[in-house]
N, C-alpha and C positions, 0 to 999 in steps of 0.2 A: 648518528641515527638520522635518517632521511624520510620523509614521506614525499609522494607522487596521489594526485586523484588521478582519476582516467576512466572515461565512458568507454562501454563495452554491449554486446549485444549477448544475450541467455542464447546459449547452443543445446545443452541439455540440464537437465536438473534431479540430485538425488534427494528426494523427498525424506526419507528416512531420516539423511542425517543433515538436513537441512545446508546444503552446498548447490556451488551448480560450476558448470564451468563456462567462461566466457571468452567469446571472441574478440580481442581488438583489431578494429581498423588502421590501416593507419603506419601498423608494424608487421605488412606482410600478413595480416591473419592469423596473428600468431593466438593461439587459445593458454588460456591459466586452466587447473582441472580442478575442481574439488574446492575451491572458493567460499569458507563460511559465509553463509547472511548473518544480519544481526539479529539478536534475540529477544526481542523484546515483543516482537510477534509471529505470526506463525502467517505469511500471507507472502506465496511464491509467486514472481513475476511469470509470464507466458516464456515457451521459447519464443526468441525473435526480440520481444522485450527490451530498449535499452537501460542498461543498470550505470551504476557511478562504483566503482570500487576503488578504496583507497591500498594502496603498498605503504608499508613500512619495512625499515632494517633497523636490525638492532644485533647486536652478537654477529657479525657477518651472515645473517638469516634474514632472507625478506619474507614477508606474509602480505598478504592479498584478504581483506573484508570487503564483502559486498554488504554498500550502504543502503542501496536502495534505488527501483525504477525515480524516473522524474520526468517532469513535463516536458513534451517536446510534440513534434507536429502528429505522431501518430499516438501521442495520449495527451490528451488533452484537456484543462482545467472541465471538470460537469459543469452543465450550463446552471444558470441562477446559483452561480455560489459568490459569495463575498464576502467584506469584510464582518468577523463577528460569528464567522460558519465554521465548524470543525465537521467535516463530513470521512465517514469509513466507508468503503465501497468493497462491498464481499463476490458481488458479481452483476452483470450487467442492468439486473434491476431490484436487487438486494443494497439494503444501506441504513447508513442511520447517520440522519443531520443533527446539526443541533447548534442552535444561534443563539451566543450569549448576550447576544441586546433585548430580543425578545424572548427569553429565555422557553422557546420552544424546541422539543424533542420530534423525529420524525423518526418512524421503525417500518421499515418496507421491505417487501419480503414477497418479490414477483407482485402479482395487481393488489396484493394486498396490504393496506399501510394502518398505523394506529400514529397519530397525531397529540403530544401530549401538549397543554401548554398552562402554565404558572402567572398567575396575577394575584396582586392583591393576596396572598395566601390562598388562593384557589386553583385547586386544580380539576383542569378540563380536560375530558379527553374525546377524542372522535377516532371512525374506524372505516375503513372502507374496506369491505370482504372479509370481513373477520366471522370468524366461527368458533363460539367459547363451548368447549365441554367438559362438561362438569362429573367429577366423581375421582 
């Protein structure tokens, strides 16, 4: 049994069933089709996207998982994030931070964000453009 990682670039992607296929550089452009993601969540990379997928063989059979996009020049770490930040990023200004030093929550969602934050056993919240209705 062997493993290989290898970056690749998203050519297209079948949403259904959660695959996509990917180009490597590198080897002629050769493409893998149909390529699982992992499942642990449901959040497809763009075409063009660089991904890491790992190969394995086993039983004279290779398989191909696609682990995931990663940082590199054309994606790159959100500003003001650091150590102590676990931030989700659902689209370009949709997210939810959350800093376990200051054990504040952040839920944003285009201009409009709710702020939660934990002291002392108090909880505070603020909101900018929020709209609560009620019934």
């Amino acid at each position: 049994m062997y493993s290989v990682v290898r970056p690749g670039r998203i050519s297209s992607i079948d949403y259904e069933n959660g695959c996509a296929d990917v180009v490597f550089e590198g080897t002629g452009g050769s493409v893998r089709q149909a390529l699982p993601f992992l499942s642990f969540e449901y959040n497809m990379p763009g075409i063009g996207d660089m991904v890491l997928v790992i190969f394995q063989q086993y039983n004279k059979k290779e398989q191909g998982f696609i682990i995931g996009r990663y940082y590199n020049i054309s994606n790159t770490v959100p500003e003001g994030l650091s150590k102590g930040d676990y931030f989700k990023k659902f689209s370009k200004n949709s997210y939810i931070k959350y800093n376990a030093e200051s054990d504040m929550l952040v839920l944003s969602a285009g201009e409009a964000s709710i702020t939660a934050n934990i002291k002392n056993g108090t909880l505070t919240l603020s909101a900018k453009k929020v709209i609560i209705n009620e019934g």
